[in-house]
NUVOSE-198135 format. One line per field, with one value per residue (C-alpha): residue number from 1; residue in three letters; z, y, x. Coordinates in nm, 2 decimals, decimal comma. Layout:
num	NUM | ...
residuo	Ala | ...
up	Z | ...
north	Y | ...
east	X | ...
//
This chain:
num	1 | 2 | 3 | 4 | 5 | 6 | 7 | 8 | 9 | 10 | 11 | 12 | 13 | 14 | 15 | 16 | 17 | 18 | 19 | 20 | 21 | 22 | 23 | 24 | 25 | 26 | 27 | 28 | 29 | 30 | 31 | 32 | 33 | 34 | 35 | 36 | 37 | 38 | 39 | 40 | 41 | 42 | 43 | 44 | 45 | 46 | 47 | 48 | 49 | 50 | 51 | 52 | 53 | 54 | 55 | 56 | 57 | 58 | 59 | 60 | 61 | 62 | 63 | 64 | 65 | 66 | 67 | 68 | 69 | 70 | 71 | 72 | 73 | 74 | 75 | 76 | 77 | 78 | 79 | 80 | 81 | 82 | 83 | 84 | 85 | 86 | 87 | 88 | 89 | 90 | 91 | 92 | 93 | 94 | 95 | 96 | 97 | 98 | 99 | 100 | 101 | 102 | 103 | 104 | 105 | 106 | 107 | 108 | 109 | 110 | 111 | 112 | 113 | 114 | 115 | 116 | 117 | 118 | 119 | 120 | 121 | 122 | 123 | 124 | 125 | 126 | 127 | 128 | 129 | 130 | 131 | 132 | 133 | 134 | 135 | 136 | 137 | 138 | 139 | 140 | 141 | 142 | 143 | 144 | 145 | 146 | 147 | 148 | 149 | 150 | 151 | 152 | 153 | 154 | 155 | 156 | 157 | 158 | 159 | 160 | 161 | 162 | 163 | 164 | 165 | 166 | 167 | 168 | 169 | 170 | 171 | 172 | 173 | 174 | 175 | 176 | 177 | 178 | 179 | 180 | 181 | 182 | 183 | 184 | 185 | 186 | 187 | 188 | 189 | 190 | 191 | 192 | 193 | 194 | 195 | 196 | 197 | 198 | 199 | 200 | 201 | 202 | 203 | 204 | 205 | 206 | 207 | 208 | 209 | 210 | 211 | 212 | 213 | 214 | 215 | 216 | 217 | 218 | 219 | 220 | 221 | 222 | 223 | 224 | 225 | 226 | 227 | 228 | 229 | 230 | 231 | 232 | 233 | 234 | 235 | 236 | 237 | 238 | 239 | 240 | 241 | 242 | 243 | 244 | 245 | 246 | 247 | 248 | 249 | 250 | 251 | 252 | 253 | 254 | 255 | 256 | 257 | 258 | 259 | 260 | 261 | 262 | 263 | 264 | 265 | 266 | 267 | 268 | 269 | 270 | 271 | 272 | 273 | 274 | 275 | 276 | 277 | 278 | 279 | 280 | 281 | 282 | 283 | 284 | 285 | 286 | 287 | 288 | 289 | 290 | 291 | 292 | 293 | 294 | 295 | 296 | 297 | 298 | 299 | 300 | 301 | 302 | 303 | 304 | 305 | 306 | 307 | 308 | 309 | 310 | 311 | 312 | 313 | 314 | 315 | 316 | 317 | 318 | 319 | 320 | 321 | 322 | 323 | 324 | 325 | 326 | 327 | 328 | 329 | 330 | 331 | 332 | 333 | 334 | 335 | 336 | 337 | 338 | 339 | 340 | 341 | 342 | 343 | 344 | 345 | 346 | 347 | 348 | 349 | 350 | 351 | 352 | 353 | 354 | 355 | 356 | 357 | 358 | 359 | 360 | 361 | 362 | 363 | 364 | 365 | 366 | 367 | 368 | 369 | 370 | 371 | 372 | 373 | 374 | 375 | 376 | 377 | 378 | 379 | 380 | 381 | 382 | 383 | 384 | 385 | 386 | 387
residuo	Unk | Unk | Unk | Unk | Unk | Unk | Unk | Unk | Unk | Unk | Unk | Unk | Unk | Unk | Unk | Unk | Unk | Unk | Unk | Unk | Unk | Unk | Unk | Unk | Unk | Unk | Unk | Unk | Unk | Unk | Unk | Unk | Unk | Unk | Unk | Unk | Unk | Unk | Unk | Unk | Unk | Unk | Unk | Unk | Unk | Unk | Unk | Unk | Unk | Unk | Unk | Unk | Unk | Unk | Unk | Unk | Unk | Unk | Unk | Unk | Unk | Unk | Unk | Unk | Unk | Unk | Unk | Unk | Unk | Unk | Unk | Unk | Unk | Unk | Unk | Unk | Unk | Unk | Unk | Unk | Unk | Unk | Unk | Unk | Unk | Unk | Unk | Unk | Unk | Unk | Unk | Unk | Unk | Unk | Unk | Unk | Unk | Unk | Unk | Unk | Unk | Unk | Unk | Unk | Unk | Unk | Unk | Unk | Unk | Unk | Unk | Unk | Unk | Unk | Unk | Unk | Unk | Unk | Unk | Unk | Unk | Unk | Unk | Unk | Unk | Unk | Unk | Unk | Unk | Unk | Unk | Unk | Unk | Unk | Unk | Unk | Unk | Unk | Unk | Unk | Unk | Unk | Unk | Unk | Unk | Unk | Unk | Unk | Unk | Unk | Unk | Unk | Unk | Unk | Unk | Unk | Unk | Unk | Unk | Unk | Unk | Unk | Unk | Unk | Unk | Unk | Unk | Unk | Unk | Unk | Unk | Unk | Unk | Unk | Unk | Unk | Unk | Unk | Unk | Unk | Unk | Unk | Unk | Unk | Unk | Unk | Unk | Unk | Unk | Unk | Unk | Unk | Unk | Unk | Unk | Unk | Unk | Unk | Unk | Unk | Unk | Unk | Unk | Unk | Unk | Unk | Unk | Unk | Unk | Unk | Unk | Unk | Unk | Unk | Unk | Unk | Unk | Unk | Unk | Unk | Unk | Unk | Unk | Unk | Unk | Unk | Unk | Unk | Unk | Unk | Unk | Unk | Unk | Unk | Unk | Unk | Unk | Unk | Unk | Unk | Unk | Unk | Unk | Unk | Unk | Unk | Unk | Unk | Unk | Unk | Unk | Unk | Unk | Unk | Unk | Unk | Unk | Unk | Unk | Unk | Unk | Unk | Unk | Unk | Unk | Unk | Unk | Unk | Unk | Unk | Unk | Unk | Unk | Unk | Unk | Unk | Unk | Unk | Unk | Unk | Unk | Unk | Unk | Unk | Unk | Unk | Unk | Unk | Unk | Unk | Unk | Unk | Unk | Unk | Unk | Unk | Unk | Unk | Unk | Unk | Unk | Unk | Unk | Unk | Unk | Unk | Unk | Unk | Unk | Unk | Unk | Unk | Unk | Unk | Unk | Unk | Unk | Unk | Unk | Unk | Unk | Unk | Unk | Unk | Unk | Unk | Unk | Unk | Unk | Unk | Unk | Unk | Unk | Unk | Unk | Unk | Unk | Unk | Unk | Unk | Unk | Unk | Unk | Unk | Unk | Unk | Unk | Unk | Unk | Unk | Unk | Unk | Unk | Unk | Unk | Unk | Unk | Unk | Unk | Unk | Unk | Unk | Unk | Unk | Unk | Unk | Unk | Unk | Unk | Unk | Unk | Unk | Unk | Unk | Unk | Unk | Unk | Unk | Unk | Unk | Unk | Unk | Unk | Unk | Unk | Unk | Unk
up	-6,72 | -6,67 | -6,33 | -6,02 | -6,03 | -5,62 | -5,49 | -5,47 | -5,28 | -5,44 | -5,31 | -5,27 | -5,52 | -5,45 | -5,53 | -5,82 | -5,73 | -6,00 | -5,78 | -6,11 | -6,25 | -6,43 | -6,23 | -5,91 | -5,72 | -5,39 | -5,52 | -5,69 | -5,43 | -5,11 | -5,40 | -5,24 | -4,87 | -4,66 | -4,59 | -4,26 | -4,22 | -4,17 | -3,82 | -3,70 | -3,82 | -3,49 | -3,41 | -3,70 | -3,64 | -3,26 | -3,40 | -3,62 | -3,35 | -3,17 | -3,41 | -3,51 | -3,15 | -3,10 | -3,47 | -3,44 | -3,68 | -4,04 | -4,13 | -4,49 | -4,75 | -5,06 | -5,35 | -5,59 | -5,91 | -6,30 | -6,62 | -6,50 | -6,15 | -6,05 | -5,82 | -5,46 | -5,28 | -4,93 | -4,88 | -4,96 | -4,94 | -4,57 | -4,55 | -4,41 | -4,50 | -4,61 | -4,92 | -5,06 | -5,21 | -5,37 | -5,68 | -5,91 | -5,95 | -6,01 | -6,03 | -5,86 | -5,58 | -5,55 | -5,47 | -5,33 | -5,09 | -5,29 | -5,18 | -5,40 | -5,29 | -5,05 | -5,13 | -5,16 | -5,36 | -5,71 | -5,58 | -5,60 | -5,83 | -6,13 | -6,33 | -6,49 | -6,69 | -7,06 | -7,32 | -7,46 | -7,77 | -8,08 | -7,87 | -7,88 | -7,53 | -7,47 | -7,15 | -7,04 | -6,77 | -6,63 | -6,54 | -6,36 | -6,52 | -6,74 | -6,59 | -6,24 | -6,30 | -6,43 | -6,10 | -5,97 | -6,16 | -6,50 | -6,71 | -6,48 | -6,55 | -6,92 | -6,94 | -6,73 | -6,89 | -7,24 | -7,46 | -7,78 | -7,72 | -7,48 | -7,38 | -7,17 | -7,01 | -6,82 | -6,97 | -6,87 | -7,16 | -7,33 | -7,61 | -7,75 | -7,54 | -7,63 | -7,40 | -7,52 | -7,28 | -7,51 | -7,84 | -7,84 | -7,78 | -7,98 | -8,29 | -8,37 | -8,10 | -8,13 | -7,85 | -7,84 | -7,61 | -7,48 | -7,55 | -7,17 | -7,03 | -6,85 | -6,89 | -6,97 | -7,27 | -7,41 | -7,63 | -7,82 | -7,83 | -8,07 | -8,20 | -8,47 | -8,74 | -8,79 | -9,13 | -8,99 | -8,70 | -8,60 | -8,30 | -8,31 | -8,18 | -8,49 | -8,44 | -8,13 | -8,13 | -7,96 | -8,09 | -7,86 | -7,56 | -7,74 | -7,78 | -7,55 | -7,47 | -7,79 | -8,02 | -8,28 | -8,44 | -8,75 | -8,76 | -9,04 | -8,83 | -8,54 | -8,43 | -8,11 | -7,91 | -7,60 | -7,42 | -7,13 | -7,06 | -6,99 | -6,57 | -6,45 | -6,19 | -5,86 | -5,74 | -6,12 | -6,23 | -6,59 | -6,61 | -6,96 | -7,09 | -6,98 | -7,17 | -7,43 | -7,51 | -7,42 | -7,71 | -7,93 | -7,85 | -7,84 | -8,18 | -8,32 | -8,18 | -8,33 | -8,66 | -8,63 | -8,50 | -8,84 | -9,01 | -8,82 | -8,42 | -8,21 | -7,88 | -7,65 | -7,32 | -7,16 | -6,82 | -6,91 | -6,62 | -6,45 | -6,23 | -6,47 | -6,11 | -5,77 | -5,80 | -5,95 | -5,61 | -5,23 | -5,12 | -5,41 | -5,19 | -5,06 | -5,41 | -5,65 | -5,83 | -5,61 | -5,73 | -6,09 | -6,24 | -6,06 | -6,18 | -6,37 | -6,66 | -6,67 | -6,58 | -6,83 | -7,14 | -7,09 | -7,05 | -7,38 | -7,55 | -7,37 | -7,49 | -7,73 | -7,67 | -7,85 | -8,20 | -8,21 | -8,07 | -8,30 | -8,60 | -8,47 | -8,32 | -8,23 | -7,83 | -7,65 | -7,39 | -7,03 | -7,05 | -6,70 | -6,56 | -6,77 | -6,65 | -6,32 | -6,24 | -5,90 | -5,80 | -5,65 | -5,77 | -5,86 | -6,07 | -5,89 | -5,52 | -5,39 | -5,21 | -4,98 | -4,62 | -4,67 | -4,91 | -5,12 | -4,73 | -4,69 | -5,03 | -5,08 | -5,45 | -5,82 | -6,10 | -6,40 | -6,63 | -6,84 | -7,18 | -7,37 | -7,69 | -8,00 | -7,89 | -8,16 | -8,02 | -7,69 | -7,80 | -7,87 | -7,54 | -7,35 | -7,05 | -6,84 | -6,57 | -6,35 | -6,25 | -5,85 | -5,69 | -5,97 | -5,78 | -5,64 | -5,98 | -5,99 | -5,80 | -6,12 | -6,16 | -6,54 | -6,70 | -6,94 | -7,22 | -7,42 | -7,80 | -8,01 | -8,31 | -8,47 | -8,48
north	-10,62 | -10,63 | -10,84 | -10,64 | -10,66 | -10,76 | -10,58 | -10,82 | -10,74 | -10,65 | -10,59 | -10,21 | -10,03 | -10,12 | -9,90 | -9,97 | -10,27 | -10,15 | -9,87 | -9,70 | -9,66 | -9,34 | -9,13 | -9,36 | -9,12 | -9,30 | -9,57 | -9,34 | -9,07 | -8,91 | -8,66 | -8,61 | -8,56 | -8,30 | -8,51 | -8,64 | -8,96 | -9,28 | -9,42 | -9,73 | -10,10 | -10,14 | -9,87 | -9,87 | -10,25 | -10,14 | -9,83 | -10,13 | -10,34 | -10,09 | -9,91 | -10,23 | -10,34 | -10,01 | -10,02 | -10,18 | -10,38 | -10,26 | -10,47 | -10,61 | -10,46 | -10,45 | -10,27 | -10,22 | -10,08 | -10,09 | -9,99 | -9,77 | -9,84 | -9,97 | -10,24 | -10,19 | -10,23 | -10,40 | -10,22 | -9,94 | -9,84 | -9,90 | -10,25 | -10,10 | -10,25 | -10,09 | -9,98 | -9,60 | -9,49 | -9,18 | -9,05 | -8,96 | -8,56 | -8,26 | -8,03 | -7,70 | -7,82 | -8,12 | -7,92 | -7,59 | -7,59 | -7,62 | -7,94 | -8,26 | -8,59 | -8,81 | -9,16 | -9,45 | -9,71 | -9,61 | -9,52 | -9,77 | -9,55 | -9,33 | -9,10 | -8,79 | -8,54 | -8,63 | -8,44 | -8,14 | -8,15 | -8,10 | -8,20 | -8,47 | -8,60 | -8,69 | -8,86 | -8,94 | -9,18 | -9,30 | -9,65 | -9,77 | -10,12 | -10,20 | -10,54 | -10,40 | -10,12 | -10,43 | -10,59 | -10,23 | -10,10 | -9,97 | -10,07 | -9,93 | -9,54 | -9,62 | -9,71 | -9,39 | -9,15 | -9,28 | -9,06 | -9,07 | -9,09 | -9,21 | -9,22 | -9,41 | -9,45 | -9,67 | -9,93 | -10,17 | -10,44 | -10,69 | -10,72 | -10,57 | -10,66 | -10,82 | -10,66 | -10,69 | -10,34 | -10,16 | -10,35 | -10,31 | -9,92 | -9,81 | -9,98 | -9,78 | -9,86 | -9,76 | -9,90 | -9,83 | -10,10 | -10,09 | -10,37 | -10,36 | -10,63 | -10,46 | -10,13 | -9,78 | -9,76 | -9,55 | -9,62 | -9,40 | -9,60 | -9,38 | -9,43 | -9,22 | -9,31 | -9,14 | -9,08 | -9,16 | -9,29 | -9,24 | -9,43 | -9,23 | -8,91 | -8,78 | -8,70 | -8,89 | -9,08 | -9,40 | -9,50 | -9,75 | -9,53 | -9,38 | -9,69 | -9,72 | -9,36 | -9,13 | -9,20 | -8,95 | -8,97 | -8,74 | -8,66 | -8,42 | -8,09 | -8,16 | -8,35 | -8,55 | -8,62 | -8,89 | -8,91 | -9,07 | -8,88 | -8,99 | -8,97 | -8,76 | -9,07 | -9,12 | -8,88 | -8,73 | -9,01 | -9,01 | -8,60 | -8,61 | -8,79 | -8,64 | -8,34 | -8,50 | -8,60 | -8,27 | -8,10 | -8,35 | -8,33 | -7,96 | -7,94 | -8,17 | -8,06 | -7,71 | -7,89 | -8,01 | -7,76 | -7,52 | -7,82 | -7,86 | -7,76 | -8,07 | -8,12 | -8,29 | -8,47 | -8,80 | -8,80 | -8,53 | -8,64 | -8,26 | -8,00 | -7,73 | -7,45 | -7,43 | -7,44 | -7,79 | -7,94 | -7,97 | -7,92 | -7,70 | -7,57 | -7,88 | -8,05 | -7,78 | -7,88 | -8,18 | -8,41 | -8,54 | -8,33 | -8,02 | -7,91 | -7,61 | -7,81 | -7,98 | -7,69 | -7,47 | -7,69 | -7,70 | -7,30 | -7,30 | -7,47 | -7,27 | -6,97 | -6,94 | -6,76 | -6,59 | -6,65 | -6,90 | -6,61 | -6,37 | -6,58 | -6,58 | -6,96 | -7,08 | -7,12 | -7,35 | -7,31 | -7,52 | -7,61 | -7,68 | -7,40 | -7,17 | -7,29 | -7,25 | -7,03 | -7,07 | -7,41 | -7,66 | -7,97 | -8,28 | -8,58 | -8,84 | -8,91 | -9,14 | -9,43 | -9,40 | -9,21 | -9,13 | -8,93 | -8,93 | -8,86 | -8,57 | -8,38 | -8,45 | -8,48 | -8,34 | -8,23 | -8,45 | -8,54 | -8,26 | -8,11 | -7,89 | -7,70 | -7,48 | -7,18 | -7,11 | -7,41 | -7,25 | -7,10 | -7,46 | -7,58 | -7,63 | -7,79 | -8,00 | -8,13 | -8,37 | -8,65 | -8,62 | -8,90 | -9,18 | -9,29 | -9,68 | -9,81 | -9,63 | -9,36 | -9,11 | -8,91 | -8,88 | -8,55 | -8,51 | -8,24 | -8,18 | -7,93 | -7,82 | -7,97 | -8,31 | -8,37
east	-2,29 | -1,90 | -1,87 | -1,72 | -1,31 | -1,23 | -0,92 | -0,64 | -0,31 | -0,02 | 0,32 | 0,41 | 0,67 | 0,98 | 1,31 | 1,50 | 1,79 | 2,08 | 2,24 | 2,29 | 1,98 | 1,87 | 1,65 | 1,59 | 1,80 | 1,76 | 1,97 | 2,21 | 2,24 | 2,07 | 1,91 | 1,59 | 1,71 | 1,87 | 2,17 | 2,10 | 2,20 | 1,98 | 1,95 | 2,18 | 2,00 | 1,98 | 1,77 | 1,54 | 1,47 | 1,39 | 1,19 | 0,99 | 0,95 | 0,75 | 0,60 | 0,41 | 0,31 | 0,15 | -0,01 | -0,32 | -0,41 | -0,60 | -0,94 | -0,90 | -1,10 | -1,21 | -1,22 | -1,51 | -1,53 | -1,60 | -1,40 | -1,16 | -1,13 | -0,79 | -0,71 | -0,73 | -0,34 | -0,35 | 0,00 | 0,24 | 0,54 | 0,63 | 0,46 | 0,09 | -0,19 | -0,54 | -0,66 | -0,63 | -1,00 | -0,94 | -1,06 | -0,73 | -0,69 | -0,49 | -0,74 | -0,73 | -0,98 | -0,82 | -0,52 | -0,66 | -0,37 | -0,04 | -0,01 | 0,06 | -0,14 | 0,07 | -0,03 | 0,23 | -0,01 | -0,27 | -0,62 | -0,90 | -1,09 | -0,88 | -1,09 | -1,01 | -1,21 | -1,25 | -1,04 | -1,15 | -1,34 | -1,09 | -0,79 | -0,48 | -0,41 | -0,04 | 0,10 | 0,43 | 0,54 | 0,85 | 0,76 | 1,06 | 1,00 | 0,68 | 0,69 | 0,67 | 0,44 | 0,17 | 0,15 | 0,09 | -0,20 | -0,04 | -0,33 | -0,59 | -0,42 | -0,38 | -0,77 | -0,86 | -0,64 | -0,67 | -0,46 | -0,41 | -0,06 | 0,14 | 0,54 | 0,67 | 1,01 | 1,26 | 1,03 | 1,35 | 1,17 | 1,44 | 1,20 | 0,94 | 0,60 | 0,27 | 0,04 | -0,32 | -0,40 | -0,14 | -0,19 | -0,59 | -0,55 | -0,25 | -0,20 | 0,10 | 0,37 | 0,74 | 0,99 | 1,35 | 1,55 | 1,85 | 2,13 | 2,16 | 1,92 | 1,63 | 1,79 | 1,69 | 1,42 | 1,19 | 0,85 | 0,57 | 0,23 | -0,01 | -0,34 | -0,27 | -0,04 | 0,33 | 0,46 | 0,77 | 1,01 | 1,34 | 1,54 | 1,87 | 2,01 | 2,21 | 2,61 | 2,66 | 2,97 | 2,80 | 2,51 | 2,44 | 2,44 | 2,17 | 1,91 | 1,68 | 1,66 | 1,51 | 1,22 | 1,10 | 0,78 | 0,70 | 0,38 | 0,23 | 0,19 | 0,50 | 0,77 | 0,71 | 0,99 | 1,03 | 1,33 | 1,48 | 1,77 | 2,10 | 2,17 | 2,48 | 2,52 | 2,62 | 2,88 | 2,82 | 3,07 | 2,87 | 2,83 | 3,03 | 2,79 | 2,51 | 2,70 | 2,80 | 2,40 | 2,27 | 2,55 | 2,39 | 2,05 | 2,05 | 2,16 | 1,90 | 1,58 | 1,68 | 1,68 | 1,38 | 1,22 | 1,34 | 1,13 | 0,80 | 0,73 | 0,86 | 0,66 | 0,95 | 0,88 | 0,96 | 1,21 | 1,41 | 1,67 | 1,67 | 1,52 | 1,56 | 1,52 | 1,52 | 1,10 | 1,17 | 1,33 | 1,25 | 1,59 | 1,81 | 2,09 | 2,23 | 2,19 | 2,35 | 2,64 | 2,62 | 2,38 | 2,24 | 1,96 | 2,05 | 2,42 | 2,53 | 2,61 | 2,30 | 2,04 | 2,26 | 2,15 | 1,83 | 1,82 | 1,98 | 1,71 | 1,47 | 1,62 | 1,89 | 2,18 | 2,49 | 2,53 | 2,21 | 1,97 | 2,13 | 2,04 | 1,74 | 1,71 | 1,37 | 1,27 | 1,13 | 0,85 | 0,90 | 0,49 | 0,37 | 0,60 | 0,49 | 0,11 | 0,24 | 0,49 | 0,53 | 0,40 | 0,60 | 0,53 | 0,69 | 0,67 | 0,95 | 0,93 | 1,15 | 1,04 | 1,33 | 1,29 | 0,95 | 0,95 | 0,61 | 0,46 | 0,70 | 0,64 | 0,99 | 1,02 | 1,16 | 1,00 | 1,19 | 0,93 | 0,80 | 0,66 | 0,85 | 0,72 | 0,86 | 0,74 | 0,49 | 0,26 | 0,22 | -0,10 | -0,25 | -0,19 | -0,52 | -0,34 | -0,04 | -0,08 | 0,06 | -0,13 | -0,03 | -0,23 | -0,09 | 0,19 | 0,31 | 0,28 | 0,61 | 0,81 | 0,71 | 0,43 | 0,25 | 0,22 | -0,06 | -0,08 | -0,40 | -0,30 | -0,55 | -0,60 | -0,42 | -0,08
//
């Protein structure tokens, strides 16, 4: 009998500190809010002040669980203490009222339904920071989720990592790092073997922009794809090249696509509608991950047009909007201004499909409640068959 793990207390998630890193928005740019501007220091520190003398104060407690419970947090993001005892979800009851979950630290207990028989689970994670994301319950996801493959992003590892909780469940683990210390990167960790692997995106004129942000795996029936996606930056300062990845990327998973289906997915760096945002108006053509430019490309690979659809150019299906069509939820919150309690969020990280695996697609779905490990949601896709 496995002994009973005791909650410890962690530190909550804490924004990103480069001011231009990738998809933390709150350090980049007021992305997520309405533009109204934060209150003087002086008030907020009055506002503390008596917020926390009329706060009475939370009893510790403690956590209990087996296997796949994660640890309990005696914090979040706003320096409360208590513990969050929820059950992980994003099932319809779970959600029976549009709404995404609004907790700031991993629930005590994460389980999820098992796969379906005769299906490959695949999830996808922005990290912001493996390191990090360890102290705040990584592991605990990864044992409750268990897929047989997993991406992750903004990994932000200088070398390649020796983690027994990754190493003991995928034996084939691909990470691409960035020559920038703990910047950017991107892994595949797979229990099944890939015939082969590729770290570059082909034609771009700088390959070291590139590392740390692509891995291909070729597997015998598909292409799978991970990306972290260049950033258009604060005041859209890199938008070139964003483009000038997007013209390159485009291009490429066309050709592989003409070779084998390619499942794409990872942080794909952009609310491809106005569904996939709290705010749209104020952020259009403002902001990175919601500019013409940016939304444009990844319309085109959706859907070819001019001389590509006329040749008769594959598409590609946006999987969880196609699921649901009308939902607003999102998979990055920022942990600026209170956003995760206000629902104020983006939809970044995503699965995208050739078209002709649609029909293989049992589901996506957004893990909602896994969030304070990092300020991103997972997105989980189960396909029929092997890969």
């Amino acid at each position: 009998m496995r002994p009973k793990r005791v909650a410890t207390k962690r530190k909550a998630a804490s924004p990103s500190p480069d001011p231009d890193t990738e998809s933390h928005f709150d350090s980049e740019s007021e992305r997520d809010e309405e533009r109204v501007p934060a209150p003087a220091a002086k008030k907020r520190k009055t506002q503390a002040k008596a917020a926390a003398a009329a706060k009475p104060k939370a009893r510790s407690a403690k956590g209990k669980g087996k296997g796949k419970d994660a640890a309990a947090k005696d914090g979040n993001a706003e320096g409360e203490e208590g513990v969050v005892e929820a059950s992980a979800s994003t099932t319809p009851a779970a959600v029976a009222d549009g709404a995404q979950p609004t907790n700031k630290v991993l629930p005590v207990r994460i389980s999820f339904p098992p796969k379906a028989e005769g299906t490959i689970r695949i999830a996808t994670w922005n990290i912001c920071g493996l390191a990090a994301a360890q102290k705040k319950g990584f592991k605990y996801y990864v044992e409750a989720e268990d897929p047989d493959v997993l991406v992750l992003t903004e990994t932000k590892v200088n070398n390649e990592p020796v983690d027994p909780a990754l190493t003991s469940r995928f034996p084939h683990r691909y990470w691409s790092i960035s020559d920038k210390k703990t910047y950017s990167g991107t892994a595949i960790l797979s229990k099944v073997e890939p015939l082969s692997v590729d770290y570059t995106l082909p034609g771009h004129p700088d390959p070291k922009s590139v590392k740390g942000r692509i891995v291909t795996l070729e597997f015998a029936q598909c292409y799978l794809v991970g990306t972290y996606v260049v950033n258009a930056g604060t005041g859209l300062k890199t938008l070139d090249a964003k483009k000038e990845w997007n013209a390159h990327f485009e291009k490429y998973i066309r050709e592989l696509d003409r070779k084998k289906p390619v499942i794409w997915t990872g942080d794909l760096n952009v609310a491809p509608t106005a569904l996939d945002l709290t705010n749209p108006k104020p952020n259009w053509n403002k902001t990175p991950g919601y500019t013409e430019a940016e939304t444009s490309s990844f319309a085109r690979i959706l859907n070819a047009s001019g001389d590509e659809a006329d040749a008769g150019a594959p598409k590609f299906v946006d999987v969880w909007r196609k699921l649901h069509p009308a939902l607003k939820h999102y998979t990055y919150f920022s942990y600026r201004f209170n956003c995760r309690e206000k629902g104020i969020g983006w939809r970044l990280d995503m699965f995208v499909v050739s078209e002709r695996l649609v029909e293989k697609v049992k589901m996506c779905e957004i893990r909602g409640e896994i969030y304070g490990a990092s300020d991103h949601c997972p997105v989980v896709l189960e396909l029929e068959g092997g890969l």
